[in-house]
N, C-alpha and C positions, 0 to 999 in steps of 0.2 A: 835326688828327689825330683827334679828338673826331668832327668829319663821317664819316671813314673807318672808324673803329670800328663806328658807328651805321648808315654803310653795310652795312657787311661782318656785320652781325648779323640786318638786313633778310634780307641774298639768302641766308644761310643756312636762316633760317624761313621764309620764302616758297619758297626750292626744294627743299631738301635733305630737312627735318627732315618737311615732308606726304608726303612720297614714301617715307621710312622708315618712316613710321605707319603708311600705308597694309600696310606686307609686313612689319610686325611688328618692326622695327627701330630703334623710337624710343630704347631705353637707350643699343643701342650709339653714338649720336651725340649725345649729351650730354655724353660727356667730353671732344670733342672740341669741342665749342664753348665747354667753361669753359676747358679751356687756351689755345684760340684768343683769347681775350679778356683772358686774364690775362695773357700773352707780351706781349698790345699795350698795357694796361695799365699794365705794368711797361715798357715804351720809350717811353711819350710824354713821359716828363720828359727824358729824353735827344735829344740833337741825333740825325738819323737821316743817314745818308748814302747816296747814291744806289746803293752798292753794298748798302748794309744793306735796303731798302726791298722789303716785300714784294711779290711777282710774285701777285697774283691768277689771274690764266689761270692760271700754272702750278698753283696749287694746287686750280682747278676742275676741270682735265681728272684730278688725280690722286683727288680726292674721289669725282668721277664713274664713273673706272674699276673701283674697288673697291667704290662701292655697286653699278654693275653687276655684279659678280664674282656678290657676296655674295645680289641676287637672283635671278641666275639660277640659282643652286642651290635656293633654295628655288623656284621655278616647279618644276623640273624634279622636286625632290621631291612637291610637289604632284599634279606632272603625274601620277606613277607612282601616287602614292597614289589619284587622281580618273580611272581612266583606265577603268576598268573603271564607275564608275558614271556617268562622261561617256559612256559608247558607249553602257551602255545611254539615256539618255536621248538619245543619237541614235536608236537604235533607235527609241524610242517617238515620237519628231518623226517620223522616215521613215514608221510605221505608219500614223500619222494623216494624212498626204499622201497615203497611199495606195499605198503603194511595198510590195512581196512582203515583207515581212518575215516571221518565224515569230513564234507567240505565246511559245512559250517555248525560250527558247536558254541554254543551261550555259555555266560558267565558262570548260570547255575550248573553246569555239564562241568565245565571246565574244574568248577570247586569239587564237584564229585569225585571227577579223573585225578585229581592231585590230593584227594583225602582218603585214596583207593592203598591199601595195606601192604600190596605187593605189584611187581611189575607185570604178576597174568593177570593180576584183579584189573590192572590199566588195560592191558589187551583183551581181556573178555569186554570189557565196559565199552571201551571203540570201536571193538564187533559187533556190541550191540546197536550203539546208535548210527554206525557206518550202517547198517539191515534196516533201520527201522526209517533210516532218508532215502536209501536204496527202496523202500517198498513206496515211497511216498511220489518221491520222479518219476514211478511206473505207473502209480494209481492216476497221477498228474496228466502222464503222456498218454492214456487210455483214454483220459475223458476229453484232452484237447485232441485226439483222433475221432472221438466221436461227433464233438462240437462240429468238427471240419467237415465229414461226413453229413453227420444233418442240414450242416446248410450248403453244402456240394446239392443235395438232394432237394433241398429249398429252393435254390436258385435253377438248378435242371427243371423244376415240374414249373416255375416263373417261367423261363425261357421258351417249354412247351406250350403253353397256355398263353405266352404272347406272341408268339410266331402265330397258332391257332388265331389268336382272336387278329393279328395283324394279315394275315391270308386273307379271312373272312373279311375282316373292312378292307382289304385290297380289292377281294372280290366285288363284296359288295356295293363299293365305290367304282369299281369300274364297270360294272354291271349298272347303275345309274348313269354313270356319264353319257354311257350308249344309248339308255333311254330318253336323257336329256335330250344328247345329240339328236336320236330321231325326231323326238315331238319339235325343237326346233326347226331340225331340216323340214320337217313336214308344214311347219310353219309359212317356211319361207314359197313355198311354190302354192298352199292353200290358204293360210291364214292372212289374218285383217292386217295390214298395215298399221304400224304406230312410226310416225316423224319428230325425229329431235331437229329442231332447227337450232344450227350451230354457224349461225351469222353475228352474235354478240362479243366476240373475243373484242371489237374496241370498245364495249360500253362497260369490261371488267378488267381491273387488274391480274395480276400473274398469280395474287393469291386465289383470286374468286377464279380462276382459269383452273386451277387447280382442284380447288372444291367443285367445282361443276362435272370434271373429269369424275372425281371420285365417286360422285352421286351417282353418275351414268353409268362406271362400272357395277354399283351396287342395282340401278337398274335392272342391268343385264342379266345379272343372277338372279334378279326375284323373276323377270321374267323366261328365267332357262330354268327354273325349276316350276313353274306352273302346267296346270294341266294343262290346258288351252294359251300357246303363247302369242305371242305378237307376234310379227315380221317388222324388226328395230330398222327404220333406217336414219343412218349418220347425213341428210339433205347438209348443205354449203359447206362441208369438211372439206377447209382447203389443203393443199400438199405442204407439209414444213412450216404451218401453222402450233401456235401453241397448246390445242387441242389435240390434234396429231401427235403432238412431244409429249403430252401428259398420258396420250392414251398407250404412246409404245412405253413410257415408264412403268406402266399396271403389266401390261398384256405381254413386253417383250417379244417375244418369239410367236405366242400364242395369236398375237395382233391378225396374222396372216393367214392365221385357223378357225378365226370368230366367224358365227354362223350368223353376221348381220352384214346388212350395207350398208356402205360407206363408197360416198358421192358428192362433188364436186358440183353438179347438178342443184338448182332450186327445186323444192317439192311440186311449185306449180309447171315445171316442165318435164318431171316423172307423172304425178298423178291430173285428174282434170278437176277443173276450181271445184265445179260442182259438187264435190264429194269431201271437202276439205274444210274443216272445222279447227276453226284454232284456239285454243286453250287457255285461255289470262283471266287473270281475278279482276282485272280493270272491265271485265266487257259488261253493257246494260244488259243483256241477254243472258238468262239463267237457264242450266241447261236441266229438262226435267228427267229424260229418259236417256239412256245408255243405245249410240245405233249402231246395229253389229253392218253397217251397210258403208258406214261413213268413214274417212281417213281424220284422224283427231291429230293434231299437231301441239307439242309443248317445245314453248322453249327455253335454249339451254344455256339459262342463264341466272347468277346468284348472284347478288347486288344486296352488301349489306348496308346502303345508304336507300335503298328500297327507291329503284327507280321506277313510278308510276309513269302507267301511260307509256312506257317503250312496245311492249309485245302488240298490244292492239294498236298502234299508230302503222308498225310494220303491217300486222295486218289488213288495216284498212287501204294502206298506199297500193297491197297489193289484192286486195278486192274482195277479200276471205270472210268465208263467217266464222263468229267466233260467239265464247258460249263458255261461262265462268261457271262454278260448281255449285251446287245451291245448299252454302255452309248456315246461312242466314236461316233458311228453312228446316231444317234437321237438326239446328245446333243452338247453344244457348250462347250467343258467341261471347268472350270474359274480356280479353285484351290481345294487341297486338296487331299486325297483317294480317289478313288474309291470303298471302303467299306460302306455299309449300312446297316442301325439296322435294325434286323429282324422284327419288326411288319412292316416296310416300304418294306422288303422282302415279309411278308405277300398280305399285298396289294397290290403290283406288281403283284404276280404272282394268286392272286384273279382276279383281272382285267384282267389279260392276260388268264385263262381261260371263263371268260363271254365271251368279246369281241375279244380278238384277235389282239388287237389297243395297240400298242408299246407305242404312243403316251400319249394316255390316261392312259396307265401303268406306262408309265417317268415321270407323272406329280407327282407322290410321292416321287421323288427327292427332296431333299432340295433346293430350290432356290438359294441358297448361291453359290450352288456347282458349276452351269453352267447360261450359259447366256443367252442362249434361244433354241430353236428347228433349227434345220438343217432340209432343203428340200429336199440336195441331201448327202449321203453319204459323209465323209472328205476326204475319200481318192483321191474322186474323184474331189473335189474343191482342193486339193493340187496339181494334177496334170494340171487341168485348170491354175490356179493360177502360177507353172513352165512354164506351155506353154505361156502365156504372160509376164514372164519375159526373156523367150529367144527370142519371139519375139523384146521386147521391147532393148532389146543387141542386136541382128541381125541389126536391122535399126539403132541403134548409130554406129554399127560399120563401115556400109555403108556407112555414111553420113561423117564418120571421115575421110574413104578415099577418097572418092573423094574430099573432102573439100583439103588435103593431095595432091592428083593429081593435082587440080588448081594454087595452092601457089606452088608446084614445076615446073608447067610450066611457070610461070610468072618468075620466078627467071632464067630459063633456057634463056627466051625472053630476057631478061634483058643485061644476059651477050655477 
């Protein structure tokens, strides 16, 4: 009985129990082989009789049945759960033999291909969707060749059209400079003198040295693009001065190509006194007319603590007339100085050589400064303006007395 038992626990573990393991079933068969061995256990001290004697067959075919039951649901769950990523890796087996597959197929495709009857139904079905991605990469690659195309063609007729337009202002631009060039050259051997005097570099800092510099190059330009220019000259520019260092920081190279002078010289020993008019808002003398005869001097200097009285003391020390702009009479004047940056000096006195028009000359005022144009002189609207208010006292004070006379004669009656 002892052989049988030992038998019988053998073909157990040898067939049963690897085969459970294998599909995850090893607990459920463990209890069945502690009772199988306890049952036998428990009758080997008993006599066995050939009715009582167990039937092995029968009890393999009945074990077998039910582990098969029991696996085949799980395959079949597996199956469903692994069914979608088993096709796809048919797919990618099929790709690689080289069979029409598509690169990329959806969930919905995918349920198609695997609910497909037969294995040509799988291969027509993947020939079809491999044609219908195949027409779709070409419809694709057709339209991003043409994208590329139209703006190949976009950026060609830009490139033409800005070369064009960049020739033309090359042209055009240098074809002015030329004209510039001359009417200045032509300047310098016919045209009127205009004097910056550049003697104030100690009366300013390094900043206002700077701002002055800038003024003057903007100068320069209003007057090189004017029809009638000046003859600019730089009078007291000294060598290695910080005028000098501001004006090679603008001009660089250009410094040594400027169609002005620049001199080391005072103005009153290039030009004679007699003709020499000096510029400053400090001077008594208001200047009425614009004289195409005379040399005008400005000086070149920005002081933003507004030093009064430096420009006309220089001039006086050295003997000059001088002749301040007549802002008082043309203008309604609001707040501030009467000082103004040289390039707006510039254009004043550009315009008041063309035309002769004050007017048109005070429009490069800063707006800020005044509040409009005047028709008639102020002095003379001051004195209007006095004559109706002693009009307007002359008749109160008439009207007080007689008023004054009636209330005393009534009181007179009275008593």
């Amino acid at each position: 009985m002892q052989s049988a038992n030992s038998l019988l626990k053998k073909i157990v573990r040898s067939s049963v129990l690897p085969f459970a393991a294998q599909h995850g079933m090893k607990k459920d068969f463990f209890p069945l082989s502690r009772t199988l061995s306890s049952s036998l256990c428990l009758k080997q001290d008993k006599s066995c009789s050939p009715s009582e004697k167990l039937d092995l067959d029968e009890w393999k075919k009945v074990m077998k049945s039910g582990v098969q039951e029991e696996v085949g649901e799980v395959v079949s769950e597996q199956k469903e759960l692994s069914s979608s990523a088993g096709a796809r890796e048919i797919l990618e087996m099929w790709r690689l033999a080289g069979r029409l597959v598509p690169e990329n197929i959806t969930e919905e495709q995918l349920k198609a291909f695997t609910e497909c009857p037969s294995k040509s139904a799988q291969k027509k079905y993947l020939k079809f969707l491999y044609l219908k991605e195949l027409y779709k990469k070409n419809d694709k690659r057709k339209m991003d060749k043409k994208r590329e195309r139209r703006l190949e063609t976009q950026e060609q007729a830009a490139k033409t059209d800005e070369t064009k337009r960049n020739s033309f202002i090359c042209l055009w631009s240098n074809s002015m400079d030329r004209a510039y060039n001359w009417r200045v050259a032509q300047s310098m051997v016919f045209g009127q003198p205009l004097v910056f005097d550049m003697s104030y570099e100690k009366d300013m800092s390094v900043r206002e040295v700077a701002n002055t510099v800038r003024q003057l190059v903007l100068s320069e330009g209003c007057n090189r693009r004017a029809v009638d220019p000046f003859h600019i000259h730089f009078c007291n520019l000294k060598t290695d001065s910080l005028y000098q260092k501001e004006f090679l920081k603008h001009y660089r190279e250009a410094w040594g190509r400027l169609l002005v002078t620049a001199t080391e010289q005072c103005y009153t020993e290039v030009f004679p006194k007699d003709k020499l008019i000096y510029l400053t808002a400090d001077s008594p003398r208001v200047m009425k007319r614009f004289d195409h005869n005379k040399i005008y001097i400005v000086g070149s200097m920005v002081d933003k603590s507004i030093k009064t009285g430096v420009s006309l003391a220089r001039a006086k020390r050295l003997g000059l007339e001088t002749a301040a702009l007549p802002l008082e009479k043309y203008l309604l004047w609001n707040t501030g100085a009467k000082n103004l940056t040289l390039d707006q000096m510039m254009q004043i006195l550009l315009t008041l050589k063309d035309t002769g028009d004050w007017k048109k000359a005070l429009e490069f005022v800063p707006k800020r400064k005044y509040c409009g144009f005047v028709s008639k002189p102020v002095h003379e609207l001051k004195k209007t303006l006095n004559l109706m208010n002693t009009l307007k006292l002359g008749k109160k004070q008439e009207e007080i007395r007689k008023q004054f006379a009636k209330n005393y004669s009534k009181k007179l009656i009275q008593k």
